[in-house]
The first five atom37 places (N, CA, C, CB, O) and aatype in JSON, in Angstrom:
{
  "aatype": [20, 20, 20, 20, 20, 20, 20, 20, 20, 20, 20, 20, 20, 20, 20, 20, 20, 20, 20, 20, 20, 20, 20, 20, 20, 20, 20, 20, 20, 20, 20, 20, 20, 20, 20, 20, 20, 20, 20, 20, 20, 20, 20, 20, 20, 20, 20, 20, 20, 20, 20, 20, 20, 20, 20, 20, 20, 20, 20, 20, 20, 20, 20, 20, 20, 20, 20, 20, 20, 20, 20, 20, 20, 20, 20, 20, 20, 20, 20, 20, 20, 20, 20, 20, 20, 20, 20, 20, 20, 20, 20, 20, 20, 20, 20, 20, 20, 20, 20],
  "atom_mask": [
    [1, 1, 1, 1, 1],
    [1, 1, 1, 1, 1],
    [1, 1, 1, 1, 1],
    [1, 1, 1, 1, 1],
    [1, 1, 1, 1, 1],
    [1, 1, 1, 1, 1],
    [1, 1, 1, 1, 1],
    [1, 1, 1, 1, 1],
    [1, 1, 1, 1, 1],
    [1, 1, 1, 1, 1],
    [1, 1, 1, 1, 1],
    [1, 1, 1, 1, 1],
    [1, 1, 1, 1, 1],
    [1, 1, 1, 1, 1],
    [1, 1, 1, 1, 1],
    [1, 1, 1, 1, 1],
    [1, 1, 1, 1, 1],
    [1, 1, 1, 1, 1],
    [1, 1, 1, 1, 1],
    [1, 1, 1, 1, 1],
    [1, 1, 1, 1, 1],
    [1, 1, 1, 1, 1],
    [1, 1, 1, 1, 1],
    [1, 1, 1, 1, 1],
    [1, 1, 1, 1, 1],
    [1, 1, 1, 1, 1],
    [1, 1, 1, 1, 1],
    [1, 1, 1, 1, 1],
    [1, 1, 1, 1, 1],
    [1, 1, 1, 1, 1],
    [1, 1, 1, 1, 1],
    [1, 1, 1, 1, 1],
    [1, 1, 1, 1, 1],
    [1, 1, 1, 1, 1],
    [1, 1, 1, 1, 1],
    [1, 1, 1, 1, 1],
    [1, 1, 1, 1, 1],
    [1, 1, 1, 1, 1],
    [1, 1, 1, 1, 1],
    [1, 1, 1, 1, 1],
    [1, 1, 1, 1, 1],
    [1, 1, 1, 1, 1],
    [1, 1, 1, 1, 1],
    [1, 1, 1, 1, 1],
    [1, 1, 1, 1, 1],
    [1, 1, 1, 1, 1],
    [1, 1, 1, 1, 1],
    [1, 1, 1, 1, 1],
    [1, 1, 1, 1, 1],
    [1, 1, 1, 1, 1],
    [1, 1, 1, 1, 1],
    [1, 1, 1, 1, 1],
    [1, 1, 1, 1, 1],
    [1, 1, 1, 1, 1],
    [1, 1, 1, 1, 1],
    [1, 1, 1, 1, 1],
    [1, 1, 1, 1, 1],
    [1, 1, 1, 1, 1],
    [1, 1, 1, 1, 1],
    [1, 1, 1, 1, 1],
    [1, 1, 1, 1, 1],
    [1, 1, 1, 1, 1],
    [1, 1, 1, 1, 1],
    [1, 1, 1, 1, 1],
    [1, 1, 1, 1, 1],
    [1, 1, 1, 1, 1],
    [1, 1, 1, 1, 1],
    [1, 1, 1, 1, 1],
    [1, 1, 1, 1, 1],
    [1, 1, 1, 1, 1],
    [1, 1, 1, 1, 1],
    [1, 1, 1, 1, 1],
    [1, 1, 1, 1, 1],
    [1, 1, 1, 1, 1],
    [1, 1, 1, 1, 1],
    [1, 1, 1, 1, 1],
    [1, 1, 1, 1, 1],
    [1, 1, 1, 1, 1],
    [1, 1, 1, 1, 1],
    [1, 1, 1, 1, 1],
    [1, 1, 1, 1, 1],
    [1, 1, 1, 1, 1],
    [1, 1, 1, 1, 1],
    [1, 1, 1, 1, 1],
    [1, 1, 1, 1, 1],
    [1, 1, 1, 1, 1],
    [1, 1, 1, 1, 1],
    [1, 1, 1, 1, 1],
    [1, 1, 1, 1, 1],
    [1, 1, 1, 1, 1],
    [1, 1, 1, 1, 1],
    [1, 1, 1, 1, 1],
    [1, 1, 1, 1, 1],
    [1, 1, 1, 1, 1],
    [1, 1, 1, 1, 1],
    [1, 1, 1, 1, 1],
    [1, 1, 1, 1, 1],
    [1, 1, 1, 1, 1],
    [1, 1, 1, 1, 1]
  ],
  "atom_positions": [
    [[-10.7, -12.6, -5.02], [-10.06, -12.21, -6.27], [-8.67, -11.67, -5.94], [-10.92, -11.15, -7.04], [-8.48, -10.81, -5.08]],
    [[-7.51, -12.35, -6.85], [-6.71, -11.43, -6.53], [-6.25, -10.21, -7.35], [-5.84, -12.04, -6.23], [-6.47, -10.08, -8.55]],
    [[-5.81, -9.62, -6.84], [-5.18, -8.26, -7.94], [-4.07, -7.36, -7.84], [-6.08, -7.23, -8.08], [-3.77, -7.27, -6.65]],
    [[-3.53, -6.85, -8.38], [-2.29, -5.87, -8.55], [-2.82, -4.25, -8.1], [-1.71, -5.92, -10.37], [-3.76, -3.59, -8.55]],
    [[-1.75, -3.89, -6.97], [-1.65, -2.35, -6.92], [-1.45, -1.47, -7.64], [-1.04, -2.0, -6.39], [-0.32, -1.13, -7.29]],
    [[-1.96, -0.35, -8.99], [-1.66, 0.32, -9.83], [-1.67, 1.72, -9.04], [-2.47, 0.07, -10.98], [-2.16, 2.03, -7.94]],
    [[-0.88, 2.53, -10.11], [-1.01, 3.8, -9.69], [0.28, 4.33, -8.72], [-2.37, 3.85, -8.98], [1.34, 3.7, -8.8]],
    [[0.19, 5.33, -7.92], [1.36, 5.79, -7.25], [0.89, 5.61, -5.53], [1.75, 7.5, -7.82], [1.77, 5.75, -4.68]],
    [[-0.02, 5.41, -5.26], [-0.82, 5.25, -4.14], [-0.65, 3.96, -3.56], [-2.17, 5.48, -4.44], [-1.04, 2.97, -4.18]],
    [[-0.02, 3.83, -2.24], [-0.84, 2.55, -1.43], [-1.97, 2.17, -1.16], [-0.68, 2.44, -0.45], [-2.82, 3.01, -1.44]],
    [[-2.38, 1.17, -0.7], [-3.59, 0.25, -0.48], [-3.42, 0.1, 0.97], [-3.62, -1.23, -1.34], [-2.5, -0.58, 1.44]],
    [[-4.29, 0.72, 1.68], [-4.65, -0.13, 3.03], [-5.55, -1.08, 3.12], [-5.06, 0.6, 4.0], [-6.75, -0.88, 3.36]],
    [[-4.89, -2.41, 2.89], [-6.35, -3.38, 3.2], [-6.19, -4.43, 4.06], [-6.95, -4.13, 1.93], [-5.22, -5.14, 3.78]],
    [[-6.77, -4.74, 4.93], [-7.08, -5.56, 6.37], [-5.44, -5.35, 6.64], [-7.84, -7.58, 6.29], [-4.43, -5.93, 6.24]],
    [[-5.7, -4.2, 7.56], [-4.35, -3.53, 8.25], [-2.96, -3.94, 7.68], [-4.29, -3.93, 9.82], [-1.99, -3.86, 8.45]],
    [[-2.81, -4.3, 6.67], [-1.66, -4.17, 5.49], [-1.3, -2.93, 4.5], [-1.98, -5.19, 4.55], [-2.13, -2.19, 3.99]],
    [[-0.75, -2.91, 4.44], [-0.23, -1.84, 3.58], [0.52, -2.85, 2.01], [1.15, -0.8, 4.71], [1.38, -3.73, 1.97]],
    [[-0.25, -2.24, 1.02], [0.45, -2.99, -0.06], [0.78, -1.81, -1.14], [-0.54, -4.28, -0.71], [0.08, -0.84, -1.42]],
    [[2.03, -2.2, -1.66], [2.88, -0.61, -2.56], [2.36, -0.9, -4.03], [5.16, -0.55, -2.62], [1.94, -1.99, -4.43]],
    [[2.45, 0.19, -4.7], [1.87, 0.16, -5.99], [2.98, -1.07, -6.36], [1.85, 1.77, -6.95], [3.97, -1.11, -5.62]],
    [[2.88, -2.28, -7.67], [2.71, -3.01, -8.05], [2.33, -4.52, -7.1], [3.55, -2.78, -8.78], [2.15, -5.63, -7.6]],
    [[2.29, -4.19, -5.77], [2.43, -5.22, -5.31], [0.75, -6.47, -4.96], [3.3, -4.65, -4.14], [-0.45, -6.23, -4.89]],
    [[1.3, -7.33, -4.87], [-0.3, -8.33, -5.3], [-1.27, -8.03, -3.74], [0.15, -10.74, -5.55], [-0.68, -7.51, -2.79]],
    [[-2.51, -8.35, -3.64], [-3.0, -8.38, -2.8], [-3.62, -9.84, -3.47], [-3.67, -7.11, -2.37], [-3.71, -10.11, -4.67]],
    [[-4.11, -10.82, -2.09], [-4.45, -11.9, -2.05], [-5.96, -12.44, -1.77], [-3.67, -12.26, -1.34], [-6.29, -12.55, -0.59]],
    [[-6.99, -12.8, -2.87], [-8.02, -13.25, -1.96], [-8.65, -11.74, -1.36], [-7.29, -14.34, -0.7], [-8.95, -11.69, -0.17]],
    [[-8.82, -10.73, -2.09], [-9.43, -9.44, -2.21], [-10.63, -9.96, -1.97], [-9.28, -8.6, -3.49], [-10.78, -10.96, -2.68]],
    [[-11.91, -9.66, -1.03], [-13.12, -10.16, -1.07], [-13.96, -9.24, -2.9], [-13.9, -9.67, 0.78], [-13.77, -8.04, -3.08]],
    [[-14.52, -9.82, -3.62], [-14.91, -9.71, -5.03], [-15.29, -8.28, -5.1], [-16.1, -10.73, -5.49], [-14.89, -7.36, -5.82]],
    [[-16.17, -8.32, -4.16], [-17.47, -6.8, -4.52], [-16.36, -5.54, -4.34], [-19.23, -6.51, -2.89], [-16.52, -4.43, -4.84]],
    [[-14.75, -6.09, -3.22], [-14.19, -4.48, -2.83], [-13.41, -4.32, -4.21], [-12.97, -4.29, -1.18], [-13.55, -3.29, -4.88]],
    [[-12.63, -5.32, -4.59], [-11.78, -5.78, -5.84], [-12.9, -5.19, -6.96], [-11.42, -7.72, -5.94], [-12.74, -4.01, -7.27]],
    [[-13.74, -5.73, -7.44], [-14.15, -4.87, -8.85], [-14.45, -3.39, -8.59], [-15.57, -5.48, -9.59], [-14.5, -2.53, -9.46]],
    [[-14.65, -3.19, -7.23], [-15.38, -1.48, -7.28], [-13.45, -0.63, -7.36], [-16.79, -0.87, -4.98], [-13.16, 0.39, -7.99]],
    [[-12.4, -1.55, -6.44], [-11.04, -0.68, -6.96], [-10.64, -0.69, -8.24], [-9.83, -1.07, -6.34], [-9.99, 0.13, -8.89]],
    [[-11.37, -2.33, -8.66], [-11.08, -1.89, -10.45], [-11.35, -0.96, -10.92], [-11.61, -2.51, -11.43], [-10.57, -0.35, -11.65]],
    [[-12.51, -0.55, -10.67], [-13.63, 0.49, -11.27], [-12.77, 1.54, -10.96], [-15.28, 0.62, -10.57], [-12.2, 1.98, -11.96]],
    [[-12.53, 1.99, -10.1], [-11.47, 3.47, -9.67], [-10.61, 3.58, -10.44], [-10.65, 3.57, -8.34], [-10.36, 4.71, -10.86]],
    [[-9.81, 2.4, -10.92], [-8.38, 2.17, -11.64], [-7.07, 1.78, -10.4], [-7.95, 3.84, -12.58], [-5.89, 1.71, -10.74]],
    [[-7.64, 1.51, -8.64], [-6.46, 1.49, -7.93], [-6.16, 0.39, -7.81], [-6.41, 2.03, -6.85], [-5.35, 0.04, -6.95]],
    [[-6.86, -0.59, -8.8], [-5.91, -1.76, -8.88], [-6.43, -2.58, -9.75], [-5.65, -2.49, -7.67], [-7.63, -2.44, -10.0]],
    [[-5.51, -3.82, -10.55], [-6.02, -4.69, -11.78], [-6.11, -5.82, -11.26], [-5.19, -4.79, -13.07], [-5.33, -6.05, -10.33]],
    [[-7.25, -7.11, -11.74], [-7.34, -8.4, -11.77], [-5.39, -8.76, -12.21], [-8.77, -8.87, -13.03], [-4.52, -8.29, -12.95]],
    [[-5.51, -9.69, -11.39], [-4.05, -10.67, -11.59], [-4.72, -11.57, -12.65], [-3.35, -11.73, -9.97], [-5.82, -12.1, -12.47]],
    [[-3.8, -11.73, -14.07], [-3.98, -12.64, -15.41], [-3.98, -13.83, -14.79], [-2.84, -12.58, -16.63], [-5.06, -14.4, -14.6]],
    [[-2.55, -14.52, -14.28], [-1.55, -15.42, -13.94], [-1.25, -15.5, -12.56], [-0.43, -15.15, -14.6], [-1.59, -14.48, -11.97]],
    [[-0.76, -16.32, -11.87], [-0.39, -16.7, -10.88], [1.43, -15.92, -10.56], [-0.65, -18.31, -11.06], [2.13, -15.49, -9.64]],
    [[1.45, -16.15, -12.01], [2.8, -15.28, -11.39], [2.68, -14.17, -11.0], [3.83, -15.03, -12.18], [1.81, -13.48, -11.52]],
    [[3.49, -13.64, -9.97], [4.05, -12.45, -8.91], [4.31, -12.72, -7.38], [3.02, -11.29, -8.88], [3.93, -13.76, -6.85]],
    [[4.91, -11.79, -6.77], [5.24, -11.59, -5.56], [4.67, -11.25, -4.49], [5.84, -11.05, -5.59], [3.89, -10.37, -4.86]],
    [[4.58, -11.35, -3.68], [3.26, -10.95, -2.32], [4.55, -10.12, -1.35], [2.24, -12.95, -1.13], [5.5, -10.73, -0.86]],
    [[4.35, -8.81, -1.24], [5.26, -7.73, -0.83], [4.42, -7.08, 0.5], [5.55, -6.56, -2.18], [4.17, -5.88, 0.35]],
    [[4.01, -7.6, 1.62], [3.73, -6.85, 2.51], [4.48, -6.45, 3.84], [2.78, -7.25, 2.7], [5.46, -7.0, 4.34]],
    [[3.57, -5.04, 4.41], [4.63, -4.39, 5.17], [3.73, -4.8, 6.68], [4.97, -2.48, 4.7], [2.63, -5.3, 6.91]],
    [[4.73, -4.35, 7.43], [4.12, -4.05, 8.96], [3.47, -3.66, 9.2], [4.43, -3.61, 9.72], [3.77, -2.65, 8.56]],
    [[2.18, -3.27, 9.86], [1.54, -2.17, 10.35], [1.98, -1.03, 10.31], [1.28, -2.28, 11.36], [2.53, -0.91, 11.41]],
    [[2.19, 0.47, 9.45], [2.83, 1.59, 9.98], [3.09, 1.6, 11.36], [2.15, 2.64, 9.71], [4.28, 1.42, 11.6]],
    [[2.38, 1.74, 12.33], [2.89, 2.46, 13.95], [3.82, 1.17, 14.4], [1.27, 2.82, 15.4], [4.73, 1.39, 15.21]],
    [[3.66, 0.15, 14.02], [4.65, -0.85, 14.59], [6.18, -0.7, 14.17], [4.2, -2.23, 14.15], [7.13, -0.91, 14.93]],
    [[6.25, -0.24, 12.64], [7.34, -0.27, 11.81], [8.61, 0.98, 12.73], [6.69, 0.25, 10.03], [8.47, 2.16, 13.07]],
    [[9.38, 0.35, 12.83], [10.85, 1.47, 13.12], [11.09, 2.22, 12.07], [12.38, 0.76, 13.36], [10.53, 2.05, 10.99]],
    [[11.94, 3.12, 12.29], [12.67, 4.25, 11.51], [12.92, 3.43, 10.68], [13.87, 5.09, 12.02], [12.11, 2.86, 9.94]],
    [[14.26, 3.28, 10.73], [14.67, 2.7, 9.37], [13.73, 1.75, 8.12], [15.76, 1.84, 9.83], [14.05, 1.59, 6.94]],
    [[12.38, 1.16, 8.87], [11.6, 0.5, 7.86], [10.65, 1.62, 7.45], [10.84, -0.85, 8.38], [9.84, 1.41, 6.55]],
    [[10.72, 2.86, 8.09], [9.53, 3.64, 7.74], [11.03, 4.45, 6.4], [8.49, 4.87, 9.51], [10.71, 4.63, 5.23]],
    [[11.72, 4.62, 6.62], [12.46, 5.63, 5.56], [12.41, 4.79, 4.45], [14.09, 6.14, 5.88], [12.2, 5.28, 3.34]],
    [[12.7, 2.77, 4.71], [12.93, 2.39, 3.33], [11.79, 2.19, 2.48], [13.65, 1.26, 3.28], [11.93, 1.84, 1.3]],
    [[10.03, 2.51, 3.31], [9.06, 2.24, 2.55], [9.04, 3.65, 2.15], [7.82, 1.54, 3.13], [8.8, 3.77, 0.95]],
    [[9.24, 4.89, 2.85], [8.72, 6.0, 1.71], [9.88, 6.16, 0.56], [8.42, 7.66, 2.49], [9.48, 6.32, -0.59]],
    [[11.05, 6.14, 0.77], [12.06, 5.59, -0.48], [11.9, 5.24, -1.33], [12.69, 4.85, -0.46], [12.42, 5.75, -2.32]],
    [[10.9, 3.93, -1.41], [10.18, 2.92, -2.59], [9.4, 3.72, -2.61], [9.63, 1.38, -2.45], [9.36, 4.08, -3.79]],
    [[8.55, 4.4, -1.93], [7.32, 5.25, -2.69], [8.07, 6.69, -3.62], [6.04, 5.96, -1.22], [7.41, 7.39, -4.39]],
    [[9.38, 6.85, -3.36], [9.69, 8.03, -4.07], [9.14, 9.55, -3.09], [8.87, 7.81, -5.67], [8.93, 10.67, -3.55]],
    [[9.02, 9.17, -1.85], [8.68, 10.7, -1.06], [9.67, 10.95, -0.16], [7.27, 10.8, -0.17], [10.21, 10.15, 0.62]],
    [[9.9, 12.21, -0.32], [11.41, 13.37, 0.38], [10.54, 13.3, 2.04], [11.6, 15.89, -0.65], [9.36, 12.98, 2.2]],
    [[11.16, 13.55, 2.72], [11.48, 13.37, 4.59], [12.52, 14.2, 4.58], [12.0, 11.68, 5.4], [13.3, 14.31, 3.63]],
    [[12.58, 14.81, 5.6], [13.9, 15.48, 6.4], [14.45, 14.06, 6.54], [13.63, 16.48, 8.08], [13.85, 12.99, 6.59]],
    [[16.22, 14.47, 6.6], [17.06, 13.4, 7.15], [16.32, 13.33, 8.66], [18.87, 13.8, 7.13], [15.76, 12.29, 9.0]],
    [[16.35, 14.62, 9.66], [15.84, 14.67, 11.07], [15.02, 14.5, 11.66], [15.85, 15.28, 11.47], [14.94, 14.72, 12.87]],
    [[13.88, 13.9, 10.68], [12.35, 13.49, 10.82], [12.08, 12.07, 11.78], [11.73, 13.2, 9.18], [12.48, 10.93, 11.53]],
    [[11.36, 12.49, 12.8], [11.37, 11.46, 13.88], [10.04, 10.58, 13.45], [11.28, 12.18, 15.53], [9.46, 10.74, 12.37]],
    [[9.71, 9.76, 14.33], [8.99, 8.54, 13.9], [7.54, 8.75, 13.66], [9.15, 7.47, 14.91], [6.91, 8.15, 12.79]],
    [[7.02, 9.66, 14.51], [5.66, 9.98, 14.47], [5.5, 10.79, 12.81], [5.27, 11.04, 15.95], [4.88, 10.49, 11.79]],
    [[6.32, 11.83, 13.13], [6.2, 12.58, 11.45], [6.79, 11.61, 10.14], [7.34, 14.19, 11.4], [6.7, 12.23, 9.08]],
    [[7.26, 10.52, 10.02], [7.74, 9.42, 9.29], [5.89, 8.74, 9.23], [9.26, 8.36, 10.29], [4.99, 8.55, 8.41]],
    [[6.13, 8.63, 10.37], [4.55, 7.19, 10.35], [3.53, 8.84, 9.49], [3.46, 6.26, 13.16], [3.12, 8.71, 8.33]],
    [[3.37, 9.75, 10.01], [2.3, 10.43, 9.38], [2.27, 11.13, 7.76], [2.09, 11.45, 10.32], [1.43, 11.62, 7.01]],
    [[3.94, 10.8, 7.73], [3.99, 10.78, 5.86], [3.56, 9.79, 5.68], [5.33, 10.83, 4.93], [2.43, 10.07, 5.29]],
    [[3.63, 8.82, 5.67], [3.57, 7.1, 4.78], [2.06, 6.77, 5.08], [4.82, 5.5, 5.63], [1.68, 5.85, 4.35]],
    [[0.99, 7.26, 6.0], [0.01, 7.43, 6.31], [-0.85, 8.52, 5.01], [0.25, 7.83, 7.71], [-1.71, 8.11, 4.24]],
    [[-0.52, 9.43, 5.05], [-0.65, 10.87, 4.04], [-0.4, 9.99, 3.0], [0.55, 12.4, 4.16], [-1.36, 10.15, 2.25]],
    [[0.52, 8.92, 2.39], [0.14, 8.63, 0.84], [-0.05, 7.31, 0.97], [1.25, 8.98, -0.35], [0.85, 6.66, 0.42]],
    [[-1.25, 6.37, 1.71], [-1.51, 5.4, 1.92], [-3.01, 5.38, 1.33], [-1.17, 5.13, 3.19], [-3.85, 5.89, 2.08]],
    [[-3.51, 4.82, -0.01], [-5.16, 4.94, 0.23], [-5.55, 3.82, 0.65], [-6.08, 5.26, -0.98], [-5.19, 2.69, 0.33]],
    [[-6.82, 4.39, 1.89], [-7.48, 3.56, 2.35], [-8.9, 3.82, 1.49], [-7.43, 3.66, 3.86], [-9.46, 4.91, 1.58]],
    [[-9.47, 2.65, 0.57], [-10.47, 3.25, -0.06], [-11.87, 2.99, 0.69], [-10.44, 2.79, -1.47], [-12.33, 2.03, 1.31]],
    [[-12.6, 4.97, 0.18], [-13.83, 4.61, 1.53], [-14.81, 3.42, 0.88], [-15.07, 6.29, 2.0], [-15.16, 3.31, -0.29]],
    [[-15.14, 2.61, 1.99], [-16.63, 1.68, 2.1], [-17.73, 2.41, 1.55], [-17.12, 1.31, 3.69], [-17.94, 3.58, 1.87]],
    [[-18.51, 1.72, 0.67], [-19.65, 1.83, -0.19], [-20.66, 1.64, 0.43], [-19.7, 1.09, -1.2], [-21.75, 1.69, -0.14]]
  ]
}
């Protein structure tokens, strides 16, 4: 199934990171209706949209870790090194627990 990221929260799913509106692909069914059920994400109507995925956090450099919490709208020190970067964007990433 596929579906849309709602909400203000990321999605960790099969070591992707996907940002609130962005599509996830081919969601296996049973995980997709139970995030419906939460509200952390909607059935896709249409085929139209964009497929927006990121790097692995720990792989991602500085500069890709500042421009994903940016898009999420979260403050960092300008002086914030990579580990404390990767452990913000981690801190507002949901990984939702297994049933």
């Amino acid at each position: 199934m596929d579906v849309i990221v709602t909400g203000k929260r990321c999605i960790d799913y099969n070591g992707r990171i996907f940002l609130p509106s962005d599509r996830i692909e081919e969601m296996e069914d049973k995980e997709a209706l139970r995030l419906v059920g939460k509200g952390h994400v909607k059935p896709v109507e249409t085929d139209a949209g964009v497929i927006a995925e990121t790097s692995p956090v720990d792989e991602m450099k500085v500069p890709e870790l500042k421009a994903l919490l940016d898009k999420l709208g979260i403050a960092y020190p300008a002086d914030a090194k990579k580990p404390d970067l990767v452990a913000l964007v981690k801190a507002n990433t949901a990984e939702p627990p297994k049933e």
